[in-house]
C-alpha positions as protocol buffer text, in pm:
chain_id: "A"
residue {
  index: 1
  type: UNK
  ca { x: -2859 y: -4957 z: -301 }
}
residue {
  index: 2
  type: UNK
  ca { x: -2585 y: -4920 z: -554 }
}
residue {
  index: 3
  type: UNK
  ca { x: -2709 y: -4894 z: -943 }
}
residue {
  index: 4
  type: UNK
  ca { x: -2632 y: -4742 z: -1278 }
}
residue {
  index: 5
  type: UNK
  ca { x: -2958 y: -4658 z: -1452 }
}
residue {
  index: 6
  type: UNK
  ca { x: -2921 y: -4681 z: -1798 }
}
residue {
  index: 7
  type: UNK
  ca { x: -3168 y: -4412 z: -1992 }
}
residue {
  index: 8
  type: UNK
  ca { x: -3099 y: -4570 z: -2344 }
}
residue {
  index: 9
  type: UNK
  ca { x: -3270 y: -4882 z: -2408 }
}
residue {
  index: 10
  type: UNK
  ca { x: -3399 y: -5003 z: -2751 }
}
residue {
  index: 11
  type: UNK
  ca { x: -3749 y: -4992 z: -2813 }
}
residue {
  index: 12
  type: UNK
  ca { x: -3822 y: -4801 z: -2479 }
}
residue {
  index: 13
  type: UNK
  ca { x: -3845 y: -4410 z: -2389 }
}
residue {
  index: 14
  type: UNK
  ca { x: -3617 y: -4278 z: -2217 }
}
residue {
  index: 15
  type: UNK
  ca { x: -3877 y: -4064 z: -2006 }
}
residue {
  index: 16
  type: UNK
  ca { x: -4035 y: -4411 z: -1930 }
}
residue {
  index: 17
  type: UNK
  ca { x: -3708 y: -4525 z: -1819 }
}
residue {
  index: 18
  type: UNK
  ca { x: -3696 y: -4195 z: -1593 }
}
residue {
  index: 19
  type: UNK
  ca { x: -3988 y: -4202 z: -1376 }
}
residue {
  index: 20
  type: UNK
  ca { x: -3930 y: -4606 z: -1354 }
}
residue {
  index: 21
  type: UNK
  ca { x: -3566 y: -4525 z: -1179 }
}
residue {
  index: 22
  type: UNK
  ca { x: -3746 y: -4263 z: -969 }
}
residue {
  index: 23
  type: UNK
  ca { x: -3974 y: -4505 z: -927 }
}
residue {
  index: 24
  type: UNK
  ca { x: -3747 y: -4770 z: -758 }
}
residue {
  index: 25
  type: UNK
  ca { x: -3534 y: -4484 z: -568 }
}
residue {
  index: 26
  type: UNK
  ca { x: -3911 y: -4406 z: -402 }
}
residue {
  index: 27
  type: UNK
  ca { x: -4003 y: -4785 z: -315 }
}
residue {
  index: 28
  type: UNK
  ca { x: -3649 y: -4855 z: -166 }
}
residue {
  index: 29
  type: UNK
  ca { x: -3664 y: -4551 z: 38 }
}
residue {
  index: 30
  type: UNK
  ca { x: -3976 y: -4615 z: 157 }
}
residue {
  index: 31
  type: UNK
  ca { x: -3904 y: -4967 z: 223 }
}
residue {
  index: 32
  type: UNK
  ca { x: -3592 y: -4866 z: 425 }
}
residue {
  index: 33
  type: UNK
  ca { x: -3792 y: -4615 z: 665 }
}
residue {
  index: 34
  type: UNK
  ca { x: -4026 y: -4934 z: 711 }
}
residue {
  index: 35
  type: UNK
  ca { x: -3766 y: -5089 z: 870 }
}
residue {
  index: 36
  type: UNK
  ca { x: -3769 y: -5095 z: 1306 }
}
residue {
  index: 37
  type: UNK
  ca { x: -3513 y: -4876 z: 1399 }
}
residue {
  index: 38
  type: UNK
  ca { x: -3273 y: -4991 z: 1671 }
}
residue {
  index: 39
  type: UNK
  ca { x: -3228 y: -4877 z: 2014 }
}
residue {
  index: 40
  type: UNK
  ca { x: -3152 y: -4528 z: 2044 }
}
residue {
  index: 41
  type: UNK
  ca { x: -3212 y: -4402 z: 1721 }
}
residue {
  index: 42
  type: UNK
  ca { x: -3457 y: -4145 z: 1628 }
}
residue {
  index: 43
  type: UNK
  ca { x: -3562 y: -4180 z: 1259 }
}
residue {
  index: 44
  type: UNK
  ca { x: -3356 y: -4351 z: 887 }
}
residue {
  index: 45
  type: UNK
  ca { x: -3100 y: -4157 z: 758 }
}
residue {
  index: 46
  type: UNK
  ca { x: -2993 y: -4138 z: 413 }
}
residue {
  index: 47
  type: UNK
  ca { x: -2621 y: -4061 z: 253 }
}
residue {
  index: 48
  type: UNK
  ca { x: -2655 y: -4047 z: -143 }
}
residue {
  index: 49
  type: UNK
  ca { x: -2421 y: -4012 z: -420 }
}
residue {
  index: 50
  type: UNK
  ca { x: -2520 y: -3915 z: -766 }
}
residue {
  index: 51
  type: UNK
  ca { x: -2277 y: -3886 z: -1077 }
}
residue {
  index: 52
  type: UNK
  ca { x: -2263 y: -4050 z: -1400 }
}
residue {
  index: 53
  type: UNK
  ca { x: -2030 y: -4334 z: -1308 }
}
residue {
  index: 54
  type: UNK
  ca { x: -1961 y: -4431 z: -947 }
}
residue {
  index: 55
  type: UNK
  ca { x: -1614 y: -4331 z: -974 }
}
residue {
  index: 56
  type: UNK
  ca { x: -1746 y: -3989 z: -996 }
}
residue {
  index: 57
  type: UNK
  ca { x: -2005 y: -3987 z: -822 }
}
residue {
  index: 58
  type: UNK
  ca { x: -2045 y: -3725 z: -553 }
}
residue {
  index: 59
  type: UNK
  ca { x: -2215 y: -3676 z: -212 }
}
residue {
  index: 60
  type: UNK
  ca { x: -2532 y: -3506 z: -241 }
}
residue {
  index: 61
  type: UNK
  ca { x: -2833 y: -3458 z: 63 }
}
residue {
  index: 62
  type: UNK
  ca { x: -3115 y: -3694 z: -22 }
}
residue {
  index: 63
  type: UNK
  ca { x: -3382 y: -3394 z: -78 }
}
residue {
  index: 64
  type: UNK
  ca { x: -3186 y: -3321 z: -389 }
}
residue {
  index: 65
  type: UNK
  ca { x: -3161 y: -3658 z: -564 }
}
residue {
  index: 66
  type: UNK
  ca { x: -3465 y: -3670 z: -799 }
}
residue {
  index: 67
  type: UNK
  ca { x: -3404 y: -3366 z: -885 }
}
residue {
  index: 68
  type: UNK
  ca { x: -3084 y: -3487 z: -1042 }
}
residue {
  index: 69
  type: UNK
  ca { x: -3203 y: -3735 z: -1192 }
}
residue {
  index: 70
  type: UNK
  ca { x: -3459 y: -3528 z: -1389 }
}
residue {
  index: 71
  type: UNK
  ca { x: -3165 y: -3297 z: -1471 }
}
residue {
  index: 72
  type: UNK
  ca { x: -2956 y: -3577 z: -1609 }
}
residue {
  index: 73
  type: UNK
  ca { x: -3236 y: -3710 z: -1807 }
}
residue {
  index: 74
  type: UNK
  ca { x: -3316 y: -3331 z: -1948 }
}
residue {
  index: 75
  type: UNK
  ca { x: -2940 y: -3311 z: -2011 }
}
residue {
  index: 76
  type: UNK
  ca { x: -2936 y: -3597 z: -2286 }
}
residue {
  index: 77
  type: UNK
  ca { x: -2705 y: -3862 z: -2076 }
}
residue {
  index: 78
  type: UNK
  ca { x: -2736 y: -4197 z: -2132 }
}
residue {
  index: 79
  type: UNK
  ca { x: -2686 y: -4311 z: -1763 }
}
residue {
  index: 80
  type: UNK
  ca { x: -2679 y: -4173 z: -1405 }
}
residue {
  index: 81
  type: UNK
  ca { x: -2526 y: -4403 z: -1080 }
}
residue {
  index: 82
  type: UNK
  ca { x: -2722 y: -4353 z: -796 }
}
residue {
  index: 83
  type: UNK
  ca { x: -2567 y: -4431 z: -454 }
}
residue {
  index: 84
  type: UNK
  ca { x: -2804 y: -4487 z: -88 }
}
residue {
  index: 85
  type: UNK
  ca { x: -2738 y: -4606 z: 193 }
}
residue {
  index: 86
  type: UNK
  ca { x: -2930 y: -4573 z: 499 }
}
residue {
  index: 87
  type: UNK
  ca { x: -2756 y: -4463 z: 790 }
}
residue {
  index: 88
  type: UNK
  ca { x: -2869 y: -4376 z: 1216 }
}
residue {
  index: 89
  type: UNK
  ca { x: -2985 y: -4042 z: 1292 }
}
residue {
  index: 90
  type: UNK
  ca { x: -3067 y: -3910 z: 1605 }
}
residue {
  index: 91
  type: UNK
  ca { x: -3238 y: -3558 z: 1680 }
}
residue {
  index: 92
  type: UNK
  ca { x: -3036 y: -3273 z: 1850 }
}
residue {
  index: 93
  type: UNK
  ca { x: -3264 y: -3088 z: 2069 }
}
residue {
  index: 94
  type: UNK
  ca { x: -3267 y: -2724 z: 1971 }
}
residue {
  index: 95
  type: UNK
  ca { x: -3111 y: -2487 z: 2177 }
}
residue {
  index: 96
  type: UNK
  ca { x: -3333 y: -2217 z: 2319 }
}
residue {
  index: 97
  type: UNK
  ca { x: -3200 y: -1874 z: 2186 }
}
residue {
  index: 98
  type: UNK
  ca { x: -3233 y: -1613 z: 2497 }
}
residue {
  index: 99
  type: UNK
  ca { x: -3060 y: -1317 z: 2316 }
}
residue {
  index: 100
  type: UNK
  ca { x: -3414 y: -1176 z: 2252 }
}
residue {
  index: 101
  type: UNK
  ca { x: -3429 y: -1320 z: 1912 }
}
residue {
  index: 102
  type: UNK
  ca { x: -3752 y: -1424 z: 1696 }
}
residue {
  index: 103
  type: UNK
  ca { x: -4011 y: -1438 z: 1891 }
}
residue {
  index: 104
  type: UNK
  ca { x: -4206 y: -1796 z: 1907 }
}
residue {
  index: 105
  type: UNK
  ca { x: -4512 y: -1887 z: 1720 }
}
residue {
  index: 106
  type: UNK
  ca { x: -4658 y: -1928 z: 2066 }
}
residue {
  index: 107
  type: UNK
  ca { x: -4554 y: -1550 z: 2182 }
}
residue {
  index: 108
  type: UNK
  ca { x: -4701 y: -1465 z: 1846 }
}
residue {
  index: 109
  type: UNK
  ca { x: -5036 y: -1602 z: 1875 }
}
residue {
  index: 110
  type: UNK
  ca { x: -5071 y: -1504 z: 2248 }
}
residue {
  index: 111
  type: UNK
  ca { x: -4968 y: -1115 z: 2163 }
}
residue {
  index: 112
  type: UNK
  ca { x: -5216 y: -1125 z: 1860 }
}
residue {
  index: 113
  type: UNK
  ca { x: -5512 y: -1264 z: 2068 }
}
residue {
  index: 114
  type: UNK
  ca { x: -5455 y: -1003 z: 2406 }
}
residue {
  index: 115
  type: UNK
  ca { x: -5476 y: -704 z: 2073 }
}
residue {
  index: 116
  type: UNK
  ca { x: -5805 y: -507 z: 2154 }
}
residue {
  index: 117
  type: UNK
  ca { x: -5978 y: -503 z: 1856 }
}
Protein backbone atom coordinates (compact mmCIF):
# COMPACT_ATOMS: atom_id res chain seq x y z
CA UNK A 1 0.00 0.00 0.00
CA UNK A 2 1.45 3.20 -1.33
CA UNK A 3 -0.76 6.56 -0.58
CA UNK A 4 -0.55 10.25 0.12
CA UNK A 5 -3.28 11.18 2.57
CA UNK A 6 -4.33 14.47 2.03
CA UNK A 7 -5.57 16.22 5.57
CA UNK A 8 -7.07 19.34 3.74
CA UNK A 9 -10.23 18.77 2.08
CA UNK A 10 -13.07 21.36 1.67
CA UNK A 11 -15.97 21.01 3.69
CA UNK A 12 -14.40 18.13 5.81
CA UNK A 13 -12.26 18.11 9.22
CA UNK A 14 -9.19 17.42 9.09
CA UNK A 15 -9.39 15.23 12.41
CA UNK A 16 -12.14 13.30 10.45
CA UNK A 17 -9.77 12.89 7.72
CA UNK A 18 -7.20 11.56 10.48
CA UNK A 19 -8.75 8.72 12.14
CA UNK A 20 -10.29 7.75 8.47
CA UNK A 21 -6.41 7.29 7.18
CA UNK A 22 -5.74 5.43 10.44
CA UNK A 23 -8.62 3.87 9.73
CA UNK A 24 -7.61 2.30 6.33
CA UNK A 25 -3.81 1.75 7.58
CA UNK A 26 -5.78 -0.64 10.40
CA UNK A 27 -8.13 -2.58 7.81
CA UNK A 28 -5.19 -3.17 5.31
CA UNK A 29 -3.03 -4.43 7.99
CA UNK A 30 -5.40 -6.52 9.26
CA UNK A 31 -6.40 -7.75 5.96
CA UNK A 32 -2.73 -8.57 5.14
CA UNK A 33 -2.17 -10.78 8.43
CA UNK A 34 -5.47 -12.57 7.11
CA UNK A 35 -3.68 -13.71 4.44
CA UNK A 36 -2.19 -17.81 4.57
CA UNK A 37 1.26 -17.49 4.99
CA UNK A 38 3.51 -19.64 2.81
CA UNK A 39 5.65 -22.47 3.64
CA UNK A 40 8.14 -21.76 6.11
CA UNK A 41 7.18 -18.61 7.37
CA UNK A 42 6.24 -17.81 10.83
CA UNK A 43 3.95 -14.73 10.98
CA UNK A 44 3.38 -11.08 8.27
CA UNK A 45 5.93 -8.74 8.39
CA UNK A 46 5.65 -5.18 7.81
CA UNK A 47 8.40 -2.50 6.31
CA UNK A 48 6.82 1.14 6.45
CA UNK A 49 7.86 4.44 5.33
CA UNK A 50 6.36 7.64 6.55
CA UNK A 51 7.32 11.27 5.30
CA UNK A 52 5.46 13.96 3.74
CA UNK A 53 6.15 13.08 0.12
CA UNK A 54 7.47 9.67 -0.92
CA UNK A 55 10.60 11.09 -2.05
CA UNK A 56 11.24 11.72 1.51
CA UNK A 57 9.83 9.39 3.05
CA UNK A 58 11.81 7.36 5.54
CA UNK A 59 11.92 3.82 7.04
CA UNK A 60 10.21 3.62 10.21
CA UNK A 61 9.16 0.07 12.41
CA UNK A 62 5.44 -0.43 12.00
CA UNK A 63 4.69 0.06 15.95
CA UNK A 64 5.51 3.66 15.34
CA UNK A 65 3.37 4.60 12.34
CA UNK A 66 0.10 5.95 13.84
CA UNK A 67 1.83 7.61 15.98
CA UNK A 68 3.16 9.67 13.13
CA UNK A 69 0.44 10.19 11.68
CA UNK A 70 -1.20 11.81 14.75
CA UNK A 71 2.00 13.90 14.99
CA UNK A 72 1.71 15.12 11.45
CA UNK A 73 -1.86 15.90 11.84
CA UNK A 74 -1.04 17.87 15.36
CA UNK A 75 1.79 19.52 13.40
CA UNK A 76 -0.60 21.46 10.90
CA UNK A 77 0.58 19.51 7.50
CA UNK A 78 -1.57 19.19 4.88
CA UNK A 79 -0.47 15.61 3.80
CA UNK A 80 1.55 12.60 5.04
CA UNK A 81 2.71 9.45 2.41
CA UNK A 82 2.43 6.38 4.04
CA UNK A 83 4.45 3.42 2.66
CA UNK A 84 3.58 -0.77 3.66
CA UNK A 85 4.48 -3.50 2.43
CA UNK A 86 4.22 -6.80 3.89
CA UNK A 87 7.17 -8.81 3.94
CA UNK A 88 8.22 -12.89 5.46
CA UNK A 89 9.29 -13.16 8.91
CA UNK A 90 10.43 -16.01 10.58
CA UNK A 91 11.15 -16.37 14.49
CA UNK A 92 14.79 -16.76 15.78
CA UNK A 93 14.73 -19.02 18.68
CA UNK A 94 16.22 -17.28 21.67
CA UNK A 95 19.38 -18.25 22.83
CA UNK A 96 19.53 -19.56 26.38
CA UNK A 97 21.85 -17.18 28.42
CA UNK A 98 24.03 -19.58 30.88
CA UNK A 99 26.27 -16.74 32.30
CA UNK A 100 23.99 -16.78 35.42
CA UNK A 101 21.94 -13.97 34.18
CA UNK A 102 18.11 -13.06 35.03
CA UNK A 103 16.70 -15.62 36.45
CA UNK A 104 13.39 -17.11 34.58
CA UNK A 105 9.88 -16.39 35.46
CA UNK A 106 9.74 -20.12 36.08
CA UNK A 107 12.89 -20.06 38.67
CA UNK A 108 11.00 -17.12 40.06
CA UNK A 109 7.76 -18.61 40.81
CA UNK A 110 9.31 -21.98 41.97
CA UNK A 111 11.81 -20.02 44.58
CA UNK A 112 8.75 -17.87 45.76
CA UNK A 113 6.45 -20.94 46.35
CA UNK A 114 9.42 -23.35 48.32
CA UNK A 115 9.62 -19.62 50.78
CA UNK A 116 8.34 -20.82 54.30
CA UNK A 117 5.96 -18.49 55.18
Amino acid sequence: MKKLFQLTVEGRHRDRLLDASKHEVRKYVARQRRAALPEGVDYWDFACRFGSTEADATEVHFATLIGLMDAAGQSGADAFFVSILGTQGIRAAKPKDESGGPDSRRDQLMRHLDRPR
